[in-house]
C-alpha positions in Angstrom: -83.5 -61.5 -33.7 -83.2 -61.5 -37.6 -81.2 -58.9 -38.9 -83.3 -55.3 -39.7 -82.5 -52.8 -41.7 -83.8 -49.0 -42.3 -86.2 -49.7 -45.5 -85.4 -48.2 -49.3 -86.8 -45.6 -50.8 -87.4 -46.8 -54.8 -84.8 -44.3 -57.0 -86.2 -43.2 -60.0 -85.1 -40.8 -63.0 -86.6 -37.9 -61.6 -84.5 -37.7 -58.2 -81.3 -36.1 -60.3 -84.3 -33.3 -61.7 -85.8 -33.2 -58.2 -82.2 -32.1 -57.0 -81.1 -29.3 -59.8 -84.5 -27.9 -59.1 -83.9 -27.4 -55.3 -80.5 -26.1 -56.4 -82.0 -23.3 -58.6 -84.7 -22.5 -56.1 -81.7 -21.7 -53.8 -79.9 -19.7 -55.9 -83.0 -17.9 -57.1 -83.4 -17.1 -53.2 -79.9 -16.0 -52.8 -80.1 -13.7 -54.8 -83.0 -11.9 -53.7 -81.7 -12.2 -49.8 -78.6 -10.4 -51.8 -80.7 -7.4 -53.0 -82.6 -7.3 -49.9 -79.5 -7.3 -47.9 -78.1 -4.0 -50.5 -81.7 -2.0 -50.2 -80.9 -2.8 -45.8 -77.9 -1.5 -46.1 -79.5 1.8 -48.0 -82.1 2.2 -45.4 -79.4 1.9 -42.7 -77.5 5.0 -44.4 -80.7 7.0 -45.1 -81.8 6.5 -41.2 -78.4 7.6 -40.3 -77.9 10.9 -42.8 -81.7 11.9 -41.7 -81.3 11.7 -38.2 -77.7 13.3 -38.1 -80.1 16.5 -40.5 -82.5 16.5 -37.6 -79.3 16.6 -34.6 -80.4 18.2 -31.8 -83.4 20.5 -33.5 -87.0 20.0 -33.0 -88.0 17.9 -35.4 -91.0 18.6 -37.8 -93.6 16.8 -39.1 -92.2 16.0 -42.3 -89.1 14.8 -40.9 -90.9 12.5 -38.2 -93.0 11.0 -40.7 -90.0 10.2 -43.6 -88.3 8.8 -39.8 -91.0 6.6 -39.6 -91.5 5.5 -43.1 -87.9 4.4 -43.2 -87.8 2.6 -39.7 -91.5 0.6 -40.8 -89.2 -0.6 -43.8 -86.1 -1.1 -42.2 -88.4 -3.8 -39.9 -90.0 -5.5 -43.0 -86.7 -5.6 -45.1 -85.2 -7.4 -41.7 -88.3 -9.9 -41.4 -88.6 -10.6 -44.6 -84.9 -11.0 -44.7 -84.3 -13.9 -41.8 -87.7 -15.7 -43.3 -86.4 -16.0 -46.7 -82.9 -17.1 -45.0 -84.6 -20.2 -43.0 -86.7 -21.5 -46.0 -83.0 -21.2 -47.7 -81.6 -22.8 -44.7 -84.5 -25.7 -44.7 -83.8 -26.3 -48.8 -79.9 -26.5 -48.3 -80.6 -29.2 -45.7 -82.6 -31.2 -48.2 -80.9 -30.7 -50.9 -78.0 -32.2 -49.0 -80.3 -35.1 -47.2 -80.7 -36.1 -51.0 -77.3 -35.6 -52.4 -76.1 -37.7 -49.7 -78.7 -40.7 -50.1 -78.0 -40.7 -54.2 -74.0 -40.9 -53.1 -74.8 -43.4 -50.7 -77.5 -45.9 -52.2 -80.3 -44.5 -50.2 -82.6 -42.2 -50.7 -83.8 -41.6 -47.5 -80.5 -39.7 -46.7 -79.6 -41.4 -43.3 -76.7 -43.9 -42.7 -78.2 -47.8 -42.4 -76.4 -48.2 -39.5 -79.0 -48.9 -36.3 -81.9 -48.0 -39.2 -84.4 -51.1 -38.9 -86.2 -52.8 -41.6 -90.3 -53.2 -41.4 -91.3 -56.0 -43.0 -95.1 -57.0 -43.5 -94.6 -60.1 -46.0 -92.4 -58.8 -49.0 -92.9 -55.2 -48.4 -90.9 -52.5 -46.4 -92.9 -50.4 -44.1 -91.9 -47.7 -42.6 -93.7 -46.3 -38.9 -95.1 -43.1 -40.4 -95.8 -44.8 -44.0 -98.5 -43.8 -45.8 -100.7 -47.2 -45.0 -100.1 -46.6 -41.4 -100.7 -42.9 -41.5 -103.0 -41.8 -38.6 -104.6 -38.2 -37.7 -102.4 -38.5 -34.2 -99.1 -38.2 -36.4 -100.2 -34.7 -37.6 -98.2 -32.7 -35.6 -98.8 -28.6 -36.1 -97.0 -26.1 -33.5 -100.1 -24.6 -32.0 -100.3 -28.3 -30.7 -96.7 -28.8 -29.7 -95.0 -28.8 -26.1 -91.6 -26.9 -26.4 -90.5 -26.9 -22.6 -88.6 -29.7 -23.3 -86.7 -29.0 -26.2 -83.7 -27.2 -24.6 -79.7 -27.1 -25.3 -78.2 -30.8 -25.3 -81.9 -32.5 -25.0 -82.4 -35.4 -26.4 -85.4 -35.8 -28.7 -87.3 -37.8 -31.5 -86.9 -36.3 -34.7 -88.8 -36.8 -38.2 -86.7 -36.4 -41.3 -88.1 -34.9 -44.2 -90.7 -36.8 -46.0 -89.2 -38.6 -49.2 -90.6 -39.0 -52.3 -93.1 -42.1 -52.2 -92.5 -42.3 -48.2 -93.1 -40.7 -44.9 -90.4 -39.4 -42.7 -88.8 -41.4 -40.0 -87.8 -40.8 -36.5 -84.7 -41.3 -35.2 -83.0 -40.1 -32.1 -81.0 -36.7 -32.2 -79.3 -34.2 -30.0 -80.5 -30.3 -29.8 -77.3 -28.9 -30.7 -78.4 -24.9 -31.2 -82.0 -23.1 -31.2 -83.1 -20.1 -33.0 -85.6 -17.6 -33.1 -88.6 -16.9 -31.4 -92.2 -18.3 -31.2 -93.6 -19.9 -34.6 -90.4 -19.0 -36.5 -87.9 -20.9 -33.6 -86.1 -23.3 -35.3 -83.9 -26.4 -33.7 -80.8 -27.6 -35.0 -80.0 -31.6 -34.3 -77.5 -34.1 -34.9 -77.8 -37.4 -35.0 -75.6 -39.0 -32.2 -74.5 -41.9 -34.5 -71.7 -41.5 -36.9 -72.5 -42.4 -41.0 -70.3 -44.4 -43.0 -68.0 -41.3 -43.5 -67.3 -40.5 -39.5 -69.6 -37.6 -39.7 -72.7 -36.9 -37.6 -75.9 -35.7 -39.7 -77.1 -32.2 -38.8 -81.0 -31.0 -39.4 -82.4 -27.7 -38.6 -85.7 -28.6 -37.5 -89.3 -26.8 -36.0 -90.9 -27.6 -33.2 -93.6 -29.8 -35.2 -91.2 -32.0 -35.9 -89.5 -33.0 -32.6 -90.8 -34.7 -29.7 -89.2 -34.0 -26.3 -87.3 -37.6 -24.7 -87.8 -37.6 -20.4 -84.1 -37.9 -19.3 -85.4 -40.7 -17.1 -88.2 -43.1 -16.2 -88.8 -42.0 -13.0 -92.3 -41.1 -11.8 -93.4 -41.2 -15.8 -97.0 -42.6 -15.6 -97.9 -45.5 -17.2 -99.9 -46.4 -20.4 -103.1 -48.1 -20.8 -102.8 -51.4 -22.6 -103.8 -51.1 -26.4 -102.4 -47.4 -26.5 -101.1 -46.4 -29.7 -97.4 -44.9 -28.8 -93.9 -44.3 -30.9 -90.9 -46.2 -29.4 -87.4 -46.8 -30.2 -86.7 -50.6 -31.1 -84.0 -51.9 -28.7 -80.4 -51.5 -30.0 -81.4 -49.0 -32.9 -81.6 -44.9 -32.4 -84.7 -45.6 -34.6 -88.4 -45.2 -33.6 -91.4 -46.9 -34.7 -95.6 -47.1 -34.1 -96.0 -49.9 -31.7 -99.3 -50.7 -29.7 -98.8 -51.4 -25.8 -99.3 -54.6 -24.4 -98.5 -54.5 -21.1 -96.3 -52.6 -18.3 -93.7 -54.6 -15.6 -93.3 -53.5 -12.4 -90.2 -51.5 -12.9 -92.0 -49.2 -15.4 -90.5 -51.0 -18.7 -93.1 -51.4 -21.4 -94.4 -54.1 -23.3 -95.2 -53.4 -27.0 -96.0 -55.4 -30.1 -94.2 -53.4 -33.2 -96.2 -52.9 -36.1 -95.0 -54.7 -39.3 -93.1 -57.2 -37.0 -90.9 -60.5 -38.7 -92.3 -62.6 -36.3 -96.3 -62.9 -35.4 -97.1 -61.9 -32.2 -93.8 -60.8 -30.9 -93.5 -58.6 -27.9 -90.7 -56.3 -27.0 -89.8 -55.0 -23.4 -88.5 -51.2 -24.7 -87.8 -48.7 -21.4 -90.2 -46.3 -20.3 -88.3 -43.0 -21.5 -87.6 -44.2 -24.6 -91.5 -44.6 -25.1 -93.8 -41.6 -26.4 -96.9 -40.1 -27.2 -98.3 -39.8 -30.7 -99.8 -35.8 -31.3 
């Protein structure tokens, strides 16, 4: 098999601006999460000296309706408070995505190492790029399945989208989950160490993660010429890839899109084969 490697991203002047803007945007953030935290902390001590005034007295109409006033903001100031701390929390984690693709030759901020190359001719493609883009790929989290994203699951997760490219998929680990309903956010880590030792983290929704069967037991099988995303053997990347077949033991046969070699067909196991939303 010829050697494959995750595609570039093209670098151009504007990544260094691209970066001191997400900076500023951060520390414009920060400091509003700062004076919403003092004005919290205000409301916390009005609460307090207005219910220790009211003790153990009936209390009247005024004073129940100043109570209420101040609890109603006390909730905003707290929701507004942890949604303005995950879209800081989401820019931090691009900001250092980019940081560490500029340090490392590659924009796309993941280690090369078990990235694969698409080739079609002279070009790189990647499995989500914008020529293979299809409606099914649109993933929103009214649409999602989340019973299977749990504590130490393993899943299929998109990076952020780069400029002049799609994310990619690559295969993490839930590591920690957060929040409730629409606002529940995942954090992952990519099971493979970078050049450095480390393990990439990403905090991540739902709409970006798709659930990976611990087995391939009693999974059903695909119709031939189904559209699916799989992980290319000896890689912890995943990539579009139409099925061709399935053996008797459940293993799929799939032809990869933007494939070296013409009409290629690669036996990838079951589990590690999944549906496109």
């Amino acid at each position: 098999m010829a050697a494959r490697n995750r595609p570039r991203v093209p670098k151009d002047e504007n990544d260094a601006h691209e970066e001191r803007e997400l900076w500023s945007k951060i520390v414009t953030d920060l400091k509003d999460l700062t004076s919403r935290s003092k004005r919290a902390q205000q409301l916390a001590s009005e609460i307090a000296a207005a219910e220790e005034k009211i003790g153990d007295n009936e209390p009247s109409v005024k004073e129940l309706a100043n109570l209420e006033k101040l609890y109603q903001e006390q909730k905003q100031q707290a929701e507004d408070e942890h949604e303005s701390l995950s879209v800081v929390l989401e820019m931090n984690d691009l900001l250092i995505a980019l940081r560490t693709a500029t340090e490392g030759g590659d924009r796309g901020g993941v280690p090369q190492k078990n990235r694969i190359k698409r080739k079609f001719g002279e070009e790189g493609v990647s499995a989500d790029s914008p020529s293979n883009r299809n409606p099914k790929m649109q993933r929103s989290n009214s649409a999602v399945p989340t019973e299977g994203l749990q504590l130490q699951s393993e899943v299929a997760y998109r990076l952020p989208k780069q400029k002049n490219a799609e994310g990619e998929w690559i295969q993490c680990i839930i590591t920690g989950i957060a929040g409730e309903g629409n606002k529940r956010k995942y954090e992952v880590q990519d099971p493979e160490p970078d050049e450095a030792g480390g393990h990439g983290k990403y905090r991540a929704s739902a709409s970006a993660l798709i659930p990976i069967p611990k087995d391939s037991t009693n999974l059903p099988q695909y119709p031939v010429g189904k559209q699916v995303l799989a992980r290319y053997p000896e890689t912890t990347t995943f990539y579009r890839a139409e099925v061709m077949g399935t053996k008797r033991d459940g293993t799929c046969r799939l032809k990869f899109e933007g494939e070296e070699e013409v009409g290629k067909e690669t036996e990838v196991e079951r589990r590690l084969v999944l549906d496109l939303f």
